[in-house]
Backbone bond lengths (Angstrom), bond angles and torsions (degrees), N, CA, C in turn:
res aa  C-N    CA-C-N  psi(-1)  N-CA   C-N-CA  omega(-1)  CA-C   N-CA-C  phi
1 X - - - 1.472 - - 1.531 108.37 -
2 X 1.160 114.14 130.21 1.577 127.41 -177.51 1.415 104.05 -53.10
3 X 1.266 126.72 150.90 1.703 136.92 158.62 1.534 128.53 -49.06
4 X 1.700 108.19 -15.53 1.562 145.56 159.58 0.876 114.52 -74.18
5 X 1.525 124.56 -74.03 1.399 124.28 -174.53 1.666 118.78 -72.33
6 X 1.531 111.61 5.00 1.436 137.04 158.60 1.271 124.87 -56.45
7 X 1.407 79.54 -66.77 2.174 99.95 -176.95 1.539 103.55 -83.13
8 X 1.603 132.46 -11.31 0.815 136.54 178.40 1.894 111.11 -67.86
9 X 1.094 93.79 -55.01 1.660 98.73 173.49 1.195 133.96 -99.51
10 X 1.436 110.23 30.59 1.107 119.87 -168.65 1.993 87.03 -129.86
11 X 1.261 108.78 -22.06 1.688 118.79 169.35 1.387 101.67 -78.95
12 X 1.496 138.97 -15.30 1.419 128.79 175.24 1.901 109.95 -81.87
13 X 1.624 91.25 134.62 1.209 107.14 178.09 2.028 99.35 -66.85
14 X 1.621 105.54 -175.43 1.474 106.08 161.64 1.153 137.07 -88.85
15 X 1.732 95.56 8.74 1.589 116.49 165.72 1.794 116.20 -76.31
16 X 1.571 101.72 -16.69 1.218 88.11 -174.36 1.778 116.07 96.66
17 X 1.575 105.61 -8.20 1.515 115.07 167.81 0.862 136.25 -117.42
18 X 1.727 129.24 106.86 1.594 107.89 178.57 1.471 150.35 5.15
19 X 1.629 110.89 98.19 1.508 75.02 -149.30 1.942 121.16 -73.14
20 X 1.608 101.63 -7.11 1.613 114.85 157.08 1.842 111.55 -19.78
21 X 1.747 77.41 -58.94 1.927 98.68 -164.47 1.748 105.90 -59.96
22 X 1.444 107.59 -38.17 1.286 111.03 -162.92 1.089 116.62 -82.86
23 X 1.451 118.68 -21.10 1.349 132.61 175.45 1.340 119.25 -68.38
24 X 1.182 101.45 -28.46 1.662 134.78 -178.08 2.088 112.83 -64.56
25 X 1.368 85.47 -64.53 1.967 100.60 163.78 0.919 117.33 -59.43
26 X 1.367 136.40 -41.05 1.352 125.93 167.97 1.318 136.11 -77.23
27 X 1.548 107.62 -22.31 1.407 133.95 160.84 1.913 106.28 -51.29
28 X 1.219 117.79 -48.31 1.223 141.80 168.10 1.248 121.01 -68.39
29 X 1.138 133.92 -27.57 1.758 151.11 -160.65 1.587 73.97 -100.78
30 X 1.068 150.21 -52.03 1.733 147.45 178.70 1.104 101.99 -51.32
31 X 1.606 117.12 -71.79 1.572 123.25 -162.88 1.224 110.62 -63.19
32 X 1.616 122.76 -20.79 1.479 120.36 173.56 2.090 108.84 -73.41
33 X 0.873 74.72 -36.60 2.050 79.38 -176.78 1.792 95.13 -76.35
34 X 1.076 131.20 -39.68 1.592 126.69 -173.45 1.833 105.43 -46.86
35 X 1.867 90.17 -66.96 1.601 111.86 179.02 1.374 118.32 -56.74
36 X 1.634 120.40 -29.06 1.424 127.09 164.61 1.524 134.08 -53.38
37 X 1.720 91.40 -31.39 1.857 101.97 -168.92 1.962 84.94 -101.36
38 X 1.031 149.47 -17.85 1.509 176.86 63.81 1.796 85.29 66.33
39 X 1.355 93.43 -91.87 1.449 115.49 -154.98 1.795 106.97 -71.99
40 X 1.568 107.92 -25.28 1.114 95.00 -167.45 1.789 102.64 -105.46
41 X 1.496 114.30 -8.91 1.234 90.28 155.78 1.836 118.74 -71.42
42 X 1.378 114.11 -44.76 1.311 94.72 176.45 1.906 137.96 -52.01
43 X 1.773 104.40 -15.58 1.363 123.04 169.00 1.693 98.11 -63.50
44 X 1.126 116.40 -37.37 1.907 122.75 -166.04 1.650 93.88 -69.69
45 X 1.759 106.69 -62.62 1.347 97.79 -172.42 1.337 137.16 -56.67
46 X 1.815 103.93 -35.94 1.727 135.68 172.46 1.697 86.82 -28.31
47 X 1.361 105.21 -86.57 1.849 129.87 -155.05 1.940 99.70 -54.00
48 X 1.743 107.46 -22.51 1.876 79.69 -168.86 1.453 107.46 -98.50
49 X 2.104 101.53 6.05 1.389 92.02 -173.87 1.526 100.07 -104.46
50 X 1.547 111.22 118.77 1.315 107.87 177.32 1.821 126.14 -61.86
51 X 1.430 120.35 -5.43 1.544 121.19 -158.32 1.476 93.44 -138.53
52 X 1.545 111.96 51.02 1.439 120.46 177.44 1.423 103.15 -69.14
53 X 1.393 133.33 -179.29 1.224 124.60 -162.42 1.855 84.13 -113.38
54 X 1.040 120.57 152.43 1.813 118.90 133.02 1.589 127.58 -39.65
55 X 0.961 114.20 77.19 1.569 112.13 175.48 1.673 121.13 -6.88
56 X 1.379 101.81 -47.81 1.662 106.33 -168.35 1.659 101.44 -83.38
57 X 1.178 122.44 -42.29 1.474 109.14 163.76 1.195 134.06 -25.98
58 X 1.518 108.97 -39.45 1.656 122.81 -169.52 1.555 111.15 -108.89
59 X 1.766 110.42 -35.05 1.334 89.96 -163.34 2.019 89.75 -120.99
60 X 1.537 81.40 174.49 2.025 89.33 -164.03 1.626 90.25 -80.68
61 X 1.334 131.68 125.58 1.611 118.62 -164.69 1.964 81.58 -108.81
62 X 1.469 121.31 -46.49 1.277 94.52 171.91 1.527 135.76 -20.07
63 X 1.214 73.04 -88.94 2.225 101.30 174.83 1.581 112.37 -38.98
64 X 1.748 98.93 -19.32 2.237 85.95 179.96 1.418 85.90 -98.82
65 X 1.466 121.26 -22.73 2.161 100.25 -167.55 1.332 93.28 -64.24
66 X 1.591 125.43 -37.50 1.571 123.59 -164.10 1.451 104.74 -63.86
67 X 1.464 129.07 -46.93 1.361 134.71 178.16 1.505 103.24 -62.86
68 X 1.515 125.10 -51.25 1.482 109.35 178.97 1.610 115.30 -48.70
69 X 1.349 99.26 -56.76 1.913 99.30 173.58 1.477 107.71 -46.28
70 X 1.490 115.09 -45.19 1.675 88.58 175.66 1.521 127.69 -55.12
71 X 1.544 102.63 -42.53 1.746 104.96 -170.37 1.451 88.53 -61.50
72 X 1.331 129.35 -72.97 1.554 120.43 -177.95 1.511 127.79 -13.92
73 X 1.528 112.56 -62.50 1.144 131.27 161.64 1.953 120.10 -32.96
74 X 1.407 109.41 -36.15 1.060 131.23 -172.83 1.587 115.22 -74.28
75 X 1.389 101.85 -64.36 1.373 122.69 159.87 1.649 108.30 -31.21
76 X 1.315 111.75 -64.69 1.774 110.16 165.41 1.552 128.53 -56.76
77 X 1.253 119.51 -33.89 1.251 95.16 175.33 1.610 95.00 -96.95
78 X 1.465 141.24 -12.68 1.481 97.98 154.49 1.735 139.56 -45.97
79 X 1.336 101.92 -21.98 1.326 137.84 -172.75 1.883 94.95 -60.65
80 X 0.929 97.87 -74.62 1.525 125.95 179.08 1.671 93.11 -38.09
81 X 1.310 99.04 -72.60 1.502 107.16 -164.07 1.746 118.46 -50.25
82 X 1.634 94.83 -43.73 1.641 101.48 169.53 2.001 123.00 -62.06
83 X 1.389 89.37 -34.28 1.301 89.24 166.56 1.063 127.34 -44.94
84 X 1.325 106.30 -82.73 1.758 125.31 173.31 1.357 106.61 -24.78
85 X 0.952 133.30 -36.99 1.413 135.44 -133.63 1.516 77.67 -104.70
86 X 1.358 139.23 -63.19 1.556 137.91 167.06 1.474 96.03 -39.72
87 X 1.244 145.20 -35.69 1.507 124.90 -177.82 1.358 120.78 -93.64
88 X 1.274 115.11 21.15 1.599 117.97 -148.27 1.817 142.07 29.69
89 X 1.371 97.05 21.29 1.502 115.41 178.61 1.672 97.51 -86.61
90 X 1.529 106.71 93.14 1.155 135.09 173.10 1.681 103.74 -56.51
91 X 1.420 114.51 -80.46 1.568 92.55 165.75 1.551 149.33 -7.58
92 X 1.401 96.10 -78.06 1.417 117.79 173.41 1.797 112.62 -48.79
93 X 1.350 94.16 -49.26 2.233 105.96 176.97 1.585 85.61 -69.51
94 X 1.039 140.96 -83.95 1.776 116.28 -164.77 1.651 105.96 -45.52
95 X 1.440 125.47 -59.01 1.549 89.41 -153.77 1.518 108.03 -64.04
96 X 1.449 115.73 -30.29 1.447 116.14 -175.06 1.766 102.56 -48.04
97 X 1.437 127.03 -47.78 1.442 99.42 -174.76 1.438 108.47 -86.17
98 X 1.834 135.25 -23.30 1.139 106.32 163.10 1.243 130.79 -33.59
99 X 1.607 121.61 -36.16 1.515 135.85 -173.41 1.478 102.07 -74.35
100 X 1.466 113.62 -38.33 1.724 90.31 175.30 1.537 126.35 -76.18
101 X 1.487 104.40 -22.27 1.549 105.42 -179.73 1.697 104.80 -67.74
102 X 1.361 111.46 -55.33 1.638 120.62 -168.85 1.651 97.48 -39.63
103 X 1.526 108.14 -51.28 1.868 112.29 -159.78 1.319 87.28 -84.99
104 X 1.133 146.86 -45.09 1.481 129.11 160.34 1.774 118.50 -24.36
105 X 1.149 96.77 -66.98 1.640 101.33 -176.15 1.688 112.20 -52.91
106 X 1.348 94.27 -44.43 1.948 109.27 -162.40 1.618 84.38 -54.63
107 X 1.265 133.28 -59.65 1.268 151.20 -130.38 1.870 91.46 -80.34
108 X 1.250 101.88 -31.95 1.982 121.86 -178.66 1.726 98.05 -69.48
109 X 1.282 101.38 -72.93 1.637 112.80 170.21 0.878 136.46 -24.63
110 X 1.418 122.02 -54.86 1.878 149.71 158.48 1.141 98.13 -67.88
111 X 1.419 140.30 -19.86 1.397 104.32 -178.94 1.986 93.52 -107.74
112 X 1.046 131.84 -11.93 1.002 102.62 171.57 1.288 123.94 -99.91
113 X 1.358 111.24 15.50 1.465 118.23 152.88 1.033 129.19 -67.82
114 X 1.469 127.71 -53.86 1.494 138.42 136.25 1.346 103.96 -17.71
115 X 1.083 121.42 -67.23 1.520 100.91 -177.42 1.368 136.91 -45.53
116 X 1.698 104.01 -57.64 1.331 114.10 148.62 1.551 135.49 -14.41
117 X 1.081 95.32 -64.33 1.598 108.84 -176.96 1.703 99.00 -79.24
118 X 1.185 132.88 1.35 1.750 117.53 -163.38 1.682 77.34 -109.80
119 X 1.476 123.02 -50.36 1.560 118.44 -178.76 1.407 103.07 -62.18
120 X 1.176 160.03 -17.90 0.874 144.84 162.01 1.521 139.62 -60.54
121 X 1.629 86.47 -44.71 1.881 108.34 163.90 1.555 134.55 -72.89
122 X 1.997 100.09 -1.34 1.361 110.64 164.98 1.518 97.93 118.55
123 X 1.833 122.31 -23.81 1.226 136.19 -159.99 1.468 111.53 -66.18
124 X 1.261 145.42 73.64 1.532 126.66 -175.15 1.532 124.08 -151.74
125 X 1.010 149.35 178.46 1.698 135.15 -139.94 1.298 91.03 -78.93
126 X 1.571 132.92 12.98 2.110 97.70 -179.15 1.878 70.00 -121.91
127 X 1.202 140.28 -8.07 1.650 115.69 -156.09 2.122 93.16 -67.27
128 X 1.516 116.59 -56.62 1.056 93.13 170.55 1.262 110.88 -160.16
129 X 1.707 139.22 -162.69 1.477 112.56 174.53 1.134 134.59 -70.93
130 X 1.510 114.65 5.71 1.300 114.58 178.75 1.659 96.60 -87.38
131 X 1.366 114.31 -28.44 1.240 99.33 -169.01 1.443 113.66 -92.18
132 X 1.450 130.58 4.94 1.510 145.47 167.27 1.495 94.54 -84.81
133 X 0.820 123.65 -56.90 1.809 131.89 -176.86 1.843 108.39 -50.22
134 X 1.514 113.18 -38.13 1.865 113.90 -164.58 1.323 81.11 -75.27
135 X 1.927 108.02 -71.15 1.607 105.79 179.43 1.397 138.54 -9.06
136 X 1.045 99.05 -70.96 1.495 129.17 166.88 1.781 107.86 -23.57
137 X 1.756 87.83 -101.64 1.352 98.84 171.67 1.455 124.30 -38.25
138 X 1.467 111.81 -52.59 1.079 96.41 -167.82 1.718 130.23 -80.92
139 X 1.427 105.74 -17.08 1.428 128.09 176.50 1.558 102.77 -73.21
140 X 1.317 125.69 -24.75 1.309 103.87 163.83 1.156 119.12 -75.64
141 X 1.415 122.44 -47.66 1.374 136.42 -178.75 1.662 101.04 -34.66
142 X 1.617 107.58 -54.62 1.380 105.29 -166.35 1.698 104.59 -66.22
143 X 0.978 114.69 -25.73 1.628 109.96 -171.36 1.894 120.69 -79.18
144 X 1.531 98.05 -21.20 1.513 122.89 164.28 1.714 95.14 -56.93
145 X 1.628 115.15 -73.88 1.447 121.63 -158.62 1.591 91.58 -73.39
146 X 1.195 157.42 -31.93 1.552 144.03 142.17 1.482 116.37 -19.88
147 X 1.206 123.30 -68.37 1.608 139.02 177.32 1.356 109.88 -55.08
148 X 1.810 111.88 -31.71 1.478 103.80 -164.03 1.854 85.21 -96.88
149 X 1.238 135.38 -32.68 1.286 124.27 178.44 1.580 105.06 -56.33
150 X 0.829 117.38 -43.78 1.766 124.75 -167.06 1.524 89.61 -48.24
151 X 1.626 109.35 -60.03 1.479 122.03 -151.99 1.405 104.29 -62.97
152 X 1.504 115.11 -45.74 1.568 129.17 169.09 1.418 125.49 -57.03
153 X 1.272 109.56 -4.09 1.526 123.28 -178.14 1.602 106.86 -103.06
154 X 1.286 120.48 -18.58 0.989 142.94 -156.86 1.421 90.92 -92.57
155 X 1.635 103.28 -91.80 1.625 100.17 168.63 0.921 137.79 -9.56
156 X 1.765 123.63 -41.02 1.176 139.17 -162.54 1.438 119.14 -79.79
157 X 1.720 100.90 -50.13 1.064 116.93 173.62 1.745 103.16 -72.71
158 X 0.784 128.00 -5.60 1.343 129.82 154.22 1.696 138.58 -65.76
159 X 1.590 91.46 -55.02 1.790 96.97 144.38 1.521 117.03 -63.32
160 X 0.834 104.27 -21.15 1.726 89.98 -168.42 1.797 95.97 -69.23
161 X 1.314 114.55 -35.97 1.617 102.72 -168.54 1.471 101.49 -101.71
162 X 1.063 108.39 34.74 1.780 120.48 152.74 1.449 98.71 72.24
163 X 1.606 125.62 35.41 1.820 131.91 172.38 1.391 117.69 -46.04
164 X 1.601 93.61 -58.11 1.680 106.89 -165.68 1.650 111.51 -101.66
165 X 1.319 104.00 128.24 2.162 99.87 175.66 1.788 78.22 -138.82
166 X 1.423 87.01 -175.37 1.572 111.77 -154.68 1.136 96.43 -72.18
167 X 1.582 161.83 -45.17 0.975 155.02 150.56 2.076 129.77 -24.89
168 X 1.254 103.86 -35.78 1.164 123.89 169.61 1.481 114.89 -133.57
169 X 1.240 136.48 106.66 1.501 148.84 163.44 1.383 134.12 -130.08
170 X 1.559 100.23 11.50 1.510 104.62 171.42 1.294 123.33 -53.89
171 X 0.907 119.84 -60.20 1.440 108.31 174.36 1.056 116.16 -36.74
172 X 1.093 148.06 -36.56 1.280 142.84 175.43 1.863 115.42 -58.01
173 X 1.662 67.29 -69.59 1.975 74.28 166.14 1.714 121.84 -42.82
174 X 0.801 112.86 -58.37 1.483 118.50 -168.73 1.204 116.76 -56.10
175 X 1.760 116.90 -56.94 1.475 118.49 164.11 1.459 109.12 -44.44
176 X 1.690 117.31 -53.26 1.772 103.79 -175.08 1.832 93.11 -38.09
177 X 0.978 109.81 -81.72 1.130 107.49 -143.25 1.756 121.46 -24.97
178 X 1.393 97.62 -47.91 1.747 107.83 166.06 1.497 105.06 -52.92
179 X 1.381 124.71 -16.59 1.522 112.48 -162.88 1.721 96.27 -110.22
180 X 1.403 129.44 -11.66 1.154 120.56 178.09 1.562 90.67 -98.64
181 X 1.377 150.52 -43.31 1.402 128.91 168.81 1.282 115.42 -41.37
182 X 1.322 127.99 -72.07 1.332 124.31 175.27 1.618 125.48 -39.07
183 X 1.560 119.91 -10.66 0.969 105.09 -160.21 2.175 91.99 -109.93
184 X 1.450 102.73 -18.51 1.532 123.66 174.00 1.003 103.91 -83.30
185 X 1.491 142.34 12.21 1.507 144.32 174.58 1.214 96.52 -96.05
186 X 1.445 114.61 -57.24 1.789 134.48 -141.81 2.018 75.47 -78.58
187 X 0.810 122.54 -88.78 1.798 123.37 168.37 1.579 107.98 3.91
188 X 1.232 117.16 -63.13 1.333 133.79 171.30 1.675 122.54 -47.45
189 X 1.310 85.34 -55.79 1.506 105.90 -178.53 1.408 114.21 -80.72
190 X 1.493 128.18 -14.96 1.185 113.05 -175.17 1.785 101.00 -99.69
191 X 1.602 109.38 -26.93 1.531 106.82 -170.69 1.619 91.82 -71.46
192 X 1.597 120.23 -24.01 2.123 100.02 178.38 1.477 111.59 -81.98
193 X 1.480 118.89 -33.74 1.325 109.39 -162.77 2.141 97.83 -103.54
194 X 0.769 133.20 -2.81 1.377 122.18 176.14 1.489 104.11 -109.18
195 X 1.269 133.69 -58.36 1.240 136.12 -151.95 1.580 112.73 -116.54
196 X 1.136 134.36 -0.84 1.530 138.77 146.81 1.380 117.93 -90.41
């Protein structure tokens, strides 16, 4: 038995799952209950404030569907990138996560431009609860996809010195996973706070 397929099963919990992986779901089984009490106090506040604003009045709904397609976009070529990396096409697994860090960042950029321009127009966490509520939500959200770019940069520079081949690619895997939650939040978060 290889020195891999050693540390490999000797990293499985008695569930039978990585315990990298498992550490990972539960890490997530948190961030799902954080974003839950998140979203649904702002659903409590939405309904008791009768003179809520129209979402599209205030915020640019273009410019966030274009940023959602980016994070989306992102999500795929991690996709891409993890693949490869199961086929040992070293190439293909780097550019795929260069592509998630870059659309990671773009996705950072655009949104704090939006910001920019919303503090400018008077829009910002004291103007009213809608605007403590976008803040809120959405400034965490952004600080999740911050942590997960960091982490994705990491990875990367990790393929680059030849870390991950088809035999070993967890790491890869595992971060996706933080990087496809974060990216099924922002989905979440943009169909309550832009377009309802």
């Amino acid at each position: 038995m290889s020195s891999q397929a050693v540390a490999h099963s000797q990293s499985q919990t008695g569930l039978g799952i990585e315990s990298r992986k498992l550490g990972m779901w539960l890490f997530l089984a948190s961030e799902t209950m954080f974003f839950t009490g998140l979203i649904g106090a702002y659903i409590v506040l939405r309904q008791a404030t009768p003179d809520w604003p129209v979402p599209s009045s205030v915020l640019n709904i273009p410019l966030t569907a274009l940023n959602t397609f980016i994070l989306i976009c992102s999500s795929a070529t991690l996709v891409v990138g993890f693949e490869c990396a199961k086929n040992n096409e070293k190439e293909g697994m780097q550019v795929g996560l260069f592509l998630t860090v870059l659309l990671g960042a773009l996705f950072l950029a655009i949104q704090m431009a939006e910001y920019r321009v919303l503090f400018h127009e008077g829009f910002n966490p004291s103007a009213s609860i809608f605007g403590a509520c976008f803040f809120t939500l959405t400034g965490f959200h952004g600080a999740h996809v911050f942590i997960g770019v960091l982490c994705m940069a990491f990875v990367f520079i990790r393929a680059l010195k030849g870390k991950y081949t088809a035999e070993d690619c967890r790491g890869i895997e595992v971060v996706g996973l933080y990087w496809h939650f974060v990216d099924l939040v922002w989905i979440i978060l943009f169909t309550i706070l832009y377009l309802i």
